[in-house]
C-alpha positions in Angstrom: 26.7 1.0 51.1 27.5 3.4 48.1 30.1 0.2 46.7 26.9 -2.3 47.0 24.4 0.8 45.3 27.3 1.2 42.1 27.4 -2.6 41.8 23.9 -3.3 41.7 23.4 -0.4 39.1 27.0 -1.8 37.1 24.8 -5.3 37.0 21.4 -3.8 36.3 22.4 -2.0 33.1 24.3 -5.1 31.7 21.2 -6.8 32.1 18.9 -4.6 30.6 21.8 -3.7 27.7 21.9 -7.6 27.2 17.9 -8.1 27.1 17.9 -5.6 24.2 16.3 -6.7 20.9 18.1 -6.5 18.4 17.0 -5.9 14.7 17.8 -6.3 11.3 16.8 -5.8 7.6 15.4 -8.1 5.1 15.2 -6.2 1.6 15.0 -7.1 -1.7 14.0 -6.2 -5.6 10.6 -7.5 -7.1 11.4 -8.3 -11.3 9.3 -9.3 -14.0 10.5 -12.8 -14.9 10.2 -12.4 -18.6 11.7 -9.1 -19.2 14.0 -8.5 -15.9 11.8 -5.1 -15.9 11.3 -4.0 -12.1 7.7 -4.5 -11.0 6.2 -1.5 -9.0 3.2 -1.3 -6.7 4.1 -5.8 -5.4 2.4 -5.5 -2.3 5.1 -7.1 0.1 3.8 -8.8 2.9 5.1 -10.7 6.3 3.0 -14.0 8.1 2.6 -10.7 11.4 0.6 -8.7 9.1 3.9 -5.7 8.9 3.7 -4.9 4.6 4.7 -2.7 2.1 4.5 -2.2 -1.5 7.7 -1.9 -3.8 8.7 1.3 -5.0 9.8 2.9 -8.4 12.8 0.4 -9.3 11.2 -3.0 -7.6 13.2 -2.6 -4.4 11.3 -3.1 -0.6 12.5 -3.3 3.2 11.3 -4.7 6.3 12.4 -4.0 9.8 12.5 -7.1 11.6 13.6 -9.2 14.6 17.0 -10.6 14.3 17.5 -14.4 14.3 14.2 -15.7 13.8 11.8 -17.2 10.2 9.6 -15.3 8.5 7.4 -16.5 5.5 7.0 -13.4 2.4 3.8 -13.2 0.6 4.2 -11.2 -2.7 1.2 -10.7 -4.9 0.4 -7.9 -7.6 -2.0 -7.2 -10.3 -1.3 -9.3 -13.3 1.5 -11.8 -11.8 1.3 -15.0 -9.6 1.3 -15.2 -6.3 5.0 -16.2 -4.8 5.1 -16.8 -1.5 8.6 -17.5 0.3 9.0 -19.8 3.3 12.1 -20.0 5.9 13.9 -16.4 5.3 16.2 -16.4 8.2 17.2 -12.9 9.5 20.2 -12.7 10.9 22.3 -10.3 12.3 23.7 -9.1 8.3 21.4 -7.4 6.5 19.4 -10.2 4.2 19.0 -9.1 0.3 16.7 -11.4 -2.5 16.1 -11.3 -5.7 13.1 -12.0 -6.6 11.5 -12.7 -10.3 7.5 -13.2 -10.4 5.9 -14.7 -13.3 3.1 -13.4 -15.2 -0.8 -15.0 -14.5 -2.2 -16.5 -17.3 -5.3 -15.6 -16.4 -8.2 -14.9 -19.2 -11.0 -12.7 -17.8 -14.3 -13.1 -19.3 -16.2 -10.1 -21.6 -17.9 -7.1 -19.9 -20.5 -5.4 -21.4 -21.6 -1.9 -21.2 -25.0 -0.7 -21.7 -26.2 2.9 -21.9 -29.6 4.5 -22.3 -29.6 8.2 -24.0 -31.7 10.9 -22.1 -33.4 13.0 -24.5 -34.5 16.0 -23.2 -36.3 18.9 -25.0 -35.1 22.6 -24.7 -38.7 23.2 -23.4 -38.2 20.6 -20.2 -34.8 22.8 -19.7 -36.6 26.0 -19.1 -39.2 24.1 -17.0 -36.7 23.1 -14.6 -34.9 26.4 -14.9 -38.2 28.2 -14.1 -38.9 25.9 -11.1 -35.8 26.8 -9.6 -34.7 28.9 -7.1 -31.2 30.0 -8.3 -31.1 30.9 -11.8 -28.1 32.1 -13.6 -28.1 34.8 -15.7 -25.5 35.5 -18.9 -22.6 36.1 -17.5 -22.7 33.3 -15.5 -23.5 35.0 -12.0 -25.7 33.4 -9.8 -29.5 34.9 -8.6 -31.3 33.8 -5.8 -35.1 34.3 -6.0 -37.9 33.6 -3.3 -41.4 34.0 -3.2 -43.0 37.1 -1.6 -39.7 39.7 -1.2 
């Protein structure tokens, strides 16, 4: 009985230990396409929502399932979209280089308006003397109330 206990254990954990999923790494460095300068802040995303931005010197990682497609979506401020279709990850970790290409992109004039408020020293005092704090000289602050 013990024997057919230890075997069905044995068998058990090379099931389970075989069923494991196993994982990988896709990384890779975001550069400007013109300069070769690394582009921070590409947000970095995969078709199952996961994302990340790049960091300091262009570079980004993923986590991911190990032998299967995923489609990259790389977009940032100022550049054109890239997206990148069939990146196999296999058991290796999988590096890319990748350059994106400034948008060409004109956007159209803003204007700013701005009305001055002219208010009198009189209307100051007014609003001071309706108050119920009032700050003397030194900058400390009085509370006053009606009838104490």
């Amino acid at each position: 009985m013990k024997k057919i206990f230890t075997c069905c254990c044995i068998c058990l954990f090379s099931i389970l230990l075989s069923a494991q999923i196993k994982y990988t790494k896709i990384s890779g460095k975001v550069s400007d396409s013109a300069t070769g300068n690394p582009i921070v802040g590409v947000s970095v995303t995969l078709e199952n929502g996961k994302g990340t931005k790049t960091d300091v010197e262009g570079n980004f990682f993923f986590n991911v399932e190990a032998d299967k497609s995923y489609t990259i979506r790389l977009t940032s401020v100022g550049y054109q979209t890239k997206v990148l279709d069939g990146i196999e990850a296999n058991k290796n970790n999988f590096f890319i280089n990748i350059s994106l290409p400034k948008a060409n992109v004109q956007l159209s004039n803003v204007v700013v308006r701005t009305n001055a408020r002219k208010e009198s020293t009189a209307s100051l005092y007014t609003v001071q003397k309706n108050s119920s704090a009032i700050s003397d000289a030194n900058g400390n602050l009085r509370l006053y109330t009606d009838g104490i």
